[in-house]
C-alpha positions as CSV (number, residue, x, y, z in Angstrom):
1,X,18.8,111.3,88.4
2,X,18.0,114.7,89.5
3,X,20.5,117.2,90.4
4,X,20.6,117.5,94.4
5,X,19.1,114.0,94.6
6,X,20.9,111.2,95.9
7,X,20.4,107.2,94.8
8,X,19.9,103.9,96.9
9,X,20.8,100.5,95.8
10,X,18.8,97.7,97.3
11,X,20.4,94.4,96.5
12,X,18.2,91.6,98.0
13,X,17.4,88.1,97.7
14,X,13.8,87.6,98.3
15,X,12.8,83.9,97.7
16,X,10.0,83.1,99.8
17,X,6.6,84.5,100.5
18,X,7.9,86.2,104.1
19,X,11.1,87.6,102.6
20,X,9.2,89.6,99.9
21,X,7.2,90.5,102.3
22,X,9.9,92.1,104.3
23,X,11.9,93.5,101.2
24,X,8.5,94.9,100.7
25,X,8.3,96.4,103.9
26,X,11.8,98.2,103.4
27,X,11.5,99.5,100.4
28,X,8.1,101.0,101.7
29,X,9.9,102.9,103.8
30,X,12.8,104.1,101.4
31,X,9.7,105.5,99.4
32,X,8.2,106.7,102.9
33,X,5.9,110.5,102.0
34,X,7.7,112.0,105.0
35,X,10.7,112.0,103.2
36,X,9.8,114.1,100.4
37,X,8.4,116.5,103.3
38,X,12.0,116.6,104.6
39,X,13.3,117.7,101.0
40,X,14.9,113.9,101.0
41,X,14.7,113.4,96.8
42,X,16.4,109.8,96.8
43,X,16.2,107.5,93.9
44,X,15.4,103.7,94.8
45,X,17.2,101.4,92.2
46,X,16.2,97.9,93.8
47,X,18.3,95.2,92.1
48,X,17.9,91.0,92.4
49,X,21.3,89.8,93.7
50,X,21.6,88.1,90.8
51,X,21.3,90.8,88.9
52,X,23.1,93.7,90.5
53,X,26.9,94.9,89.3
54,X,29.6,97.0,90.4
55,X,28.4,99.4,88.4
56,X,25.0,99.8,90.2
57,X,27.1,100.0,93.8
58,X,29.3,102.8,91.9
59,X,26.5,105.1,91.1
60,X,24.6,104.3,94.6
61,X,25.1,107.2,97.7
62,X,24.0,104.6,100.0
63,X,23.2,100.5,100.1
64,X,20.7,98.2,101.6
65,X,21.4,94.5,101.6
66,X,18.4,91.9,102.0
67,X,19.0,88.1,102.2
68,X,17.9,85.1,103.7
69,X,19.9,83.0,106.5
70,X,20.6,79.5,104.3
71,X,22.2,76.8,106.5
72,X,24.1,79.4,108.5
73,X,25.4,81.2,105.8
74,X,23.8,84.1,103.3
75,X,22.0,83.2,100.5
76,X,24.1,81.9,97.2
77,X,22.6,84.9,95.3
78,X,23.8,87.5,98.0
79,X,27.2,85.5,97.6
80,X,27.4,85.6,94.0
81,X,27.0,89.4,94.2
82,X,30.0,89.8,96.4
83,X,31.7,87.5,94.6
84,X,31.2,89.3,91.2
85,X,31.9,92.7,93.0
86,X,33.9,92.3,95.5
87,X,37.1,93.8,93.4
88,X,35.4,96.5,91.3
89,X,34.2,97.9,94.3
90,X,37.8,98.1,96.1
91,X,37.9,95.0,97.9
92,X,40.7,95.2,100.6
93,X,41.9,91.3,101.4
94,X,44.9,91.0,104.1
95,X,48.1,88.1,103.0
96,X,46.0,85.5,104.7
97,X,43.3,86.0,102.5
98,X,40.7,87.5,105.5
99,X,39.1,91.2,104.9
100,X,41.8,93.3,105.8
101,X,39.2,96.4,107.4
102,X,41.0,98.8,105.3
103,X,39.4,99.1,101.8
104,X,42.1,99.8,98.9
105,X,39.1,102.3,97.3
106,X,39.7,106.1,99.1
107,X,37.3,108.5,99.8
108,X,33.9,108.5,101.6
109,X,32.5,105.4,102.9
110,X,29.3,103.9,101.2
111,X,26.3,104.1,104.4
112,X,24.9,100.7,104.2
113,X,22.0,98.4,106.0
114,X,21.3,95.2,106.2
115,X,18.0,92.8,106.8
116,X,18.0,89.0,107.3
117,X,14.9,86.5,107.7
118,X,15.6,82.9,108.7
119,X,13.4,80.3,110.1
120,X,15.8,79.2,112.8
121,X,19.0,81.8,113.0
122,X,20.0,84.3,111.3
123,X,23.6,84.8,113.2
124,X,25.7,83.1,110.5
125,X,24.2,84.8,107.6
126,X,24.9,88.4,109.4
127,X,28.4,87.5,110.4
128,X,29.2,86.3,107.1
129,X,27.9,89.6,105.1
130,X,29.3,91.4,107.4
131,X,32.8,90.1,107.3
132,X,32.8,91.3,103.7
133,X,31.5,94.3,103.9
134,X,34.6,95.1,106.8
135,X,36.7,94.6,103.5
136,X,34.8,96.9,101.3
137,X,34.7,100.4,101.5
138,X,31.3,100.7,103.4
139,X,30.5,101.9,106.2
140,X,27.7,100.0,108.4
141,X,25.3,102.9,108.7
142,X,22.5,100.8,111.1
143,X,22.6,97.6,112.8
144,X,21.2,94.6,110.7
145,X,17.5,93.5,111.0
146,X,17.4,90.2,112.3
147,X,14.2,88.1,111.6
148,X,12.6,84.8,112.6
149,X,9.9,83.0,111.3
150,X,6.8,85.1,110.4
151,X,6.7,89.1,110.0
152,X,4.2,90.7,112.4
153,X,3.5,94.8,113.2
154,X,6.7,95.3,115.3
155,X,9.1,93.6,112.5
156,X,7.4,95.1,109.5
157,X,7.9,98.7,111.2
158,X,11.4,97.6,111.7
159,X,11.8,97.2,108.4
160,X,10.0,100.0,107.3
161,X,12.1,102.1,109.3
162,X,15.4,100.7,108.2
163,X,14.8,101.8,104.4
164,X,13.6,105.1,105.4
165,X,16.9,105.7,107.5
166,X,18.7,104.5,104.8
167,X,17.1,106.9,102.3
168,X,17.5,110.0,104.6
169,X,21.3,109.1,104.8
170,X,22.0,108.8,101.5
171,X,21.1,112.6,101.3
172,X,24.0,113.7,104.3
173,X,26.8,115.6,102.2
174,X,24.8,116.3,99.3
C-alpha cells in the first residue's frame, strides 16, 4: 500500500447470480474515477467470507460487509467470518453472553457498511450482523442496503454509492 493511501476490506458472500451482481455494483463504486479526482487513493482488498481473517480486518481503514438474507438469518459464510474473528478483532461479549456495545479493542472505530439481498426479507439478516458488529469495535458508518428480489437502476446506484462512500471514508484522518 501506498503511503497516504488508505485500504478497504470487502467481506461478502455472493452466491447467486443477483448478489454478484450487487457486490458488483459496490465494488464499482469503491473503484468510482471520481474518487481519484478527489485525491481519495484507497486500496480495495475484496475478500470471500470464507476466506477473509482477522488479519485482513486489522490492516483495513474501513469495512464493507455483503451477504444474503438465509432463512432470516445471514449467510453461514458471513457467520463463519464472525465466528473466526470475532475475538482477534476485540470482541466485547457482556456476562450474559449478548454484545456488550463496548468493544475491549481502544482506539478509533473501524467505519463500516453493509448490503443485504433476499428474496423475501432481509430484516433478520441485518439485525443479526448488526448485533455483532455493536460488539466489535466498528462504527456503522451508513445505513445497510436492504434488497429484494431483482436489482434494477435505483438499487444498483444504491449500491454503487454505498462503496464509493465507503472508500471516501476510509480516507478521513489520514
Amino acid at each position: 500500500m501506498a503511503p497516504g493511501s488508505s485500504r478497504l476490506l470487502v467481506v461478502h458472500h455472493s452466491p447467486t447470480r443477483v448478489s454478484r451482481a450487487l457486490t458488483e455494483a459496490v465494488l464499482g463504486g469503491t473503484r468510482d474515477p471520481e474518487l481519484a479526482e478527489l485525491g481519495t487513493d484507497v486500496e480495495v482488498v475484496v475478500r470471500g467470507a470464507l476466506e477473509a481473517t482477522a488479519d485482513d480486518v486489522q490492516a483495513a481503514d474501513g469495512l464493507l460487509l455483503g451477504t444474503t438474507a438465509n432463512f432470516g438469518y445471514m449467510s453461514g459464510a458471513l457467520k463463519h467470518f464472525f465466528d473466526s474473528t470475532f475475538l482477534a478483532l476485540g470482541g466485547a461479549l457482556s456476562d450474559d453472553g449478548q454484545g456488550s456495545g463496548e468493544p475491549a479493542a481502544p482506539g478509533q472505530k473501524l467505519p463500516f457498511g453493509l448490503w443485504v439481498h433476499g428474496r423475501y426479507d432481509t430484516t433478520g439478516a441485518t439485525r443479526s450482523v448488526l448485533s455483532i458488529t455493536q460488539a466489535l469495535p466498528w462504527r456503522q458508518a451508513v445505513a445497510p442496503l436492504e434488497v429484494l428480489g431483482d436489482l434494477d437502476e435505483a438499487v444498483t446506484a444504491a449500491a454503487h454509492d454505498l462503496g464509493a462512500t465507503l472508500a471516501a471514508l476510509t480516507t478521513e484522518g489520514r
